[in-house]
C-alpha positions in Angstrom: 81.6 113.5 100.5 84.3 111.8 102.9 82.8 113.6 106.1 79.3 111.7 104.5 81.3 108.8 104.3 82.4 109.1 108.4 79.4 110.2 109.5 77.7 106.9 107.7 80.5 104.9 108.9 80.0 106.4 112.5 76.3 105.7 112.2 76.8 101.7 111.2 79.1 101.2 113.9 76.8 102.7 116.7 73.5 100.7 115.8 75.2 97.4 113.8 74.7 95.3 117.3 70.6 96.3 116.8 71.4 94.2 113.1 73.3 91.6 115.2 70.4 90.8 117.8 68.1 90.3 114.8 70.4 87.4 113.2 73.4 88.7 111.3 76.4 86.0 112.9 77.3 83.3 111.4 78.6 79.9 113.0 81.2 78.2 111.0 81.5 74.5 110.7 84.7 74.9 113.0 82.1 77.2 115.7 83.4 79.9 115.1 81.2 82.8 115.1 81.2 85.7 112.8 79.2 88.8 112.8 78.1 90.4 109.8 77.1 94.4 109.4 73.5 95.4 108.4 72.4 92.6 106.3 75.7 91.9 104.6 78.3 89.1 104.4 80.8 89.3 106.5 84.0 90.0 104.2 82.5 93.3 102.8 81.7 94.4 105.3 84.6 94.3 107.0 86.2 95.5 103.7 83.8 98.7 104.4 85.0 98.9 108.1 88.9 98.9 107.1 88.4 101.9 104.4 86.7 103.1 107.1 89.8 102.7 108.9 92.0 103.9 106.7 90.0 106.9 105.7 89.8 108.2 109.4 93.7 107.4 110.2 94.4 110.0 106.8 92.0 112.6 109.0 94.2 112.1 111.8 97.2 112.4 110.8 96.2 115.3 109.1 93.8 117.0 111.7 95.2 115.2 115.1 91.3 115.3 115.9 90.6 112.4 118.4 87.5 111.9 116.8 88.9 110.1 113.7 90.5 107.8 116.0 87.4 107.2 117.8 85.7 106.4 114.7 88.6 104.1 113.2 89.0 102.2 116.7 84.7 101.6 116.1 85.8 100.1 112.7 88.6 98.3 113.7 86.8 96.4 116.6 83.8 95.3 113.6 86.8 93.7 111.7 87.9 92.0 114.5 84.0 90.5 114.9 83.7 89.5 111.5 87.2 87.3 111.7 88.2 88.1 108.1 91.5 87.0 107.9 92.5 88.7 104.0 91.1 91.8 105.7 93.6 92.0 108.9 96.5 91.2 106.1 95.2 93.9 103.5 94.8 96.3 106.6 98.0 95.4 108.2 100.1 95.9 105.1 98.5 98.9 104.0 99.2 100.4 106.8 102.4 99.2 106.7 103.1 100.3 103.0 101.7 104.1 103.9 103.4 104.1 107.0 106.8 103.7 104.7 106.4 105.7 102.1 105.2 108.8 104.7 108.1 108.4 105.9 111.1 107.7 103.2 109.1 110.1 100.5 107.2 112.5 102.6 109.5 113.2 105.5 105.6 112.9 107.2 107.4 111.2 110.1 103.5 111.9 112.4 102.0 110.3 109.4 104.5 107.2 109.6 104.2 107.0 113.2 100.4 106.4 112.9 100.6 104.0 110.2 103.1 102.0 111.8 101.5 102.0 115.4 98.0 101.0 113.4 99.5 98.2 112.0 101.2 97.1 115.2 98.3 97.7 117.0 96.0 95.6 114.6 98.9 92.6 114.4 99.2 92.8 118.2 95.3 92.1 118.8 94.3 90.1 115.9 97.3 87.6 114.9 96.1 85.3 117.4 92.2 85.0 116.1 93.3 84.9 112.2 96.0 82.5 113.2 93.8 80.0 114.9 91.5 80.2 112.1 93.7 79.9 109.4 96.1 77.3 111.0 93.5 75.4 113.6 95.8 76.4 116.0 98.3 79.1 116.9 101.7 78.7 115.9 104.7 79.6 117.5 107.4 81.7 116.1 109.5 79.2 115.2 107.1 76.9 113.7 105.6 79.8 111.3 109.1 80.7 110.2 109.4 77.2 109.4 106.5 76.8 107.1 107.1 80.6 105.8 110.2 78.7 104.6 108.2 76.1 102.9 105.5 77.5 100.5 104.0 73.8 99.8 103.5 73.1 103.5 102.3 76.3 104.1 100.1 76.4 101.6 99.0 72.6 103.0 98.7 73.9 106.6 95.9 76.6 105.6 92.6 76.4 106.0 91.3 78.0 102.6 87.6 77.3 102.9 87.2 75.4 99.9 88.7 78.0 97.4 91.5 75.6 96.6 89.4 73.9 94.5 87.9 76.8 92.8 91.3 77.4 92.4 92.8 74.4 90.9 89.5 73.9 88.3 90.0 77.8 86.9 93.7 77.4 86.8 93.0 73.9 84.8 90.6 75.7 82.6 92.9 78.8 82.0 95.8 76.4 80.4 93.2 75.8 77.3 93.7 79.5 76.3 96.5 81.1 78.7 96.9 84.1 76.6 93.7 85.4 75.7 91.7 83.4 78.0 88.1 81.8 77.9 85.9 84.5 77.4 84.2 87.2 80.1 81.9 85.3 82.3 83.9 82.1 81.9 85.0 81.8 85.1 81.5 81.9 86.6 80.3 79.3 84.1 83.0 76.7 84.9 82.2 76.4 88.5 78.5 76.6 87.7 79.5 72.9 85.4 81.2 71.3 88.8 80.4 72.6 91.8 77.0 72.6 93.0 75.3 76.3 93.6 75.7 76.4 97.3 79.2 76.7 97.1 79.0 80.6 96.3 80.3 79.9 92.5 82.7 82.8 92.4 86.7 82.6 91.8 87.6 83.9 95.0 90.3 85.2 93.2 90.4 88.2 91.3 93.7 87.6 89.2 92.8 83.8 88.7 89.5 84.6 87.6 91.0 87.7 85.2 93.2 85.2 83.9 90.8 82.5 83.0 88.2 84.7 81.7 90.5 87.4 79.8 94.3 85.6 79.8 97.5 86.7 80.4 96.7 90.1 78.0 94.1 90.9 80.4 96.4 91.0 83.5 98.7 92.7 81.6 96.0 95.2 80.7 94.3 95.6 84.3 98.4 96.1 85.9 98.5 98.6 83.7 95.4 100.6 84.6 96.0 99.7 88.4 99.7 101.1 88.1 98.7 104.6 86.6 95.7 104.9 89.4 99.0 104.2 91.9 101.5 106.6 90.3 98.5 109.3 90.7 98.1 108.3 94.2 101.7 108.2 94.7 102.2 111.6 93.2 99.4 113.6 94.6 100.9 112.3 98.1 104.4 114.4 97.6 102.2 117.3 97.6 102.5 119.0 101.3 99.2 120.3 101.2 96.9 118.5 104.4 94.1 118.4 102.1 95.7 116.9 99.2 97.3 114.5 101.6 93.6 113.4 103.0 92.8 112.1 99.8 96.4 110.4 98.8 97.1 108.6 102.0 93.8 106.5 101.8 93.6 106.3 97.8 97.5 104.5 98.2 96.7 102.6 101.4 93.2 101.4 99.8 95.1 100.9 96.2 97.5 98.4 98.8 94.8 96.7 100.6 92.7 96.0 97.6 95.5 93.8 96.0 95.4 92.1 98.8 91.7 91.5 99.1 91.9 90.0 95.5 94.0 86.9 96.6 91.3 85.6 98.3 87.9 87.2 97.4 86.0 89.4 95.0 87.5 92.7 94.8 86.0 93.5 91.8 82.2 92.6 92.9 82.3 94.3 96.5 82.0 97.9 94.4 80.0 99.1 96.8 81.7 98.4 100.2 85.5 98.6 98.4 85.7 99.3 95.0 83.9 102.9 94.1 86.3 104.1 97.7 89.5 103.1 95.7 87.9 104.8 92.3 87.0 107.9 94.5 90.1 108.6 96.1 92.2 108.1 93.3 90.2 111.0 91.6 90.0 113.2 94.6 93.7 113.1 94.8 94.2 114.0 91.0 91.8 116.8 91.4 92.8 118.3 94.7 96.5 118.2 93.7 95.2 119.9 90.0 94.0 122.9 92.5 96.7 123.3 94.9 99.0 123.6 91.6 96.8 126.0 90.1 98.1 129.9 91.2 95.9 132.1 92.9 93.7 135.0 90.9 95.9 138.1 91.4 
């Protein structure tokens, strides 16, 4: 199924300019221009592209086979077109977060090295795009360490397309009921009452949105599921098997970049492109660990 998965991948990447010659960009109201990937919205499909990513660095490391890196450059450069900013951070700390625990649990010291040089490599050539389009401009060091020291002017200073004031309604609505929350679908129907349709009436936010719609005993619910998916990750990755370790590099580093993803957009709705990868790795890794510990037939 995951060489389906590359050769798909490998597929979308070599004819997603025919898709772009027949309209998928978009031109934002600041001019800039996205590209989207075979009919879809820009953000999953870059979602797509980074487990993509991900899912080809894990061959890699495991098979040092310069086709996976062929294949994961091809993604990489589609996330760069679509100028998804929560994308570059998910990536760039999953990457980061692998990269770490290769090294300080695994002892994989290759594995670490090409997690860390991925996520240098992606800060190196997109920081300035997703800067400019976050900020208007490009910061210098000294002036992001300045507002990294001020969460209320950095949260001013960024361009968050509107979401704020998905943002601030749901929150509002989410004090009426903070424990047990509104009621599934809530969310939706909230900024159906005060935004007008054109808007794209979703949260934008997967915790907010949990919150509103299912409280604060719904977070604590969904941390609970998402922290025993990451200790199986977690633990199938201290198995030194290659082909356990295919599956529970990408399942953690997915796990990561999905958190991310759900500050800012709809984890939870882009199953296809994100979701079912995370589900599907998580089980791979529980099953492939199950048969590496299972002892040969005599």
């Amino acid at each position: 199924m995951v060489d389906w998965l590359l050769i798909g991948a490998a597929v979308l990447i070599v004819i997603n300019p025919v898709f772009i010659l027949l309209g998928d960009v978009v031109v934002e109201d600041s001019g800039e221009v996205r590209l989207m990937g075979a009919g879809t919205h820009e953000n999953p499909f870059s979602f797509a592209m980074l487990v993509v990513v991900l899912v080809s660095l894990g061959r890699f490391a495991s098979r040092a086979q310069m086709r996976y890196l062929v294949v994961a450059g091809g993604a990489a450069t589609w996330i760069a077109l679509t100028l998804t900013r929560i994308t570059f951070l998910a990536g760039a700390v999953a990457l980061g977060s692998v990269a770490l625990y290769a090294a300080v649990v695994r002892k994989n010291y290759r594995a670490a090295a090409i997690g860390a040089g991925a996520a240098l490599a992606l800060t190196f050539f997109l920081a300035p795009a997703m800067l400019q389009r976050t900020f208007g401009v490009v910061p210098s060091a000294p002036e992001l360490l300045e507002l990294v020291r001020d969460p209320v002017a950095l949260y001013q200073s960024i361009n968050w397309s509107g979401r704020e004031l998905f943002w601030a309604a749901l929150v509002l609505a989410w004090t009426a009921s903070p424990w047990i929350g509104l009621g599934l679908g809530s969310s939706t129907d909230i900024l159906r009452s005060i935004f007008p349709e054109d808007m794209g009436l979703v949260a934008h936010n997967e915790y907010i949105r949990l919150g509103t719609d299912t409280g604060f005993v719904g977070i604590g619910l969904f941390v609970v599921a998402m922290m025993a998916w990451l200790r199986v990750a977690i633990r199938a990755g201290r198995n030194a098997e290659p082909r356990v370790q295919e599956f529970a590099l990408p399942a953690l580093a997915i796990l990561v970049s999905w958190g991310v993803i759900s500050i800012t957009d709809n984890a939870f709705d882009y199953y296809g492109p994100l979701t079912q990868f995370a589900g599907f790795f998580v089980g791979a890794s529980l099953v492939s660990g199950s048969w590496s510990e299972t002892p040969s037939d005599p």
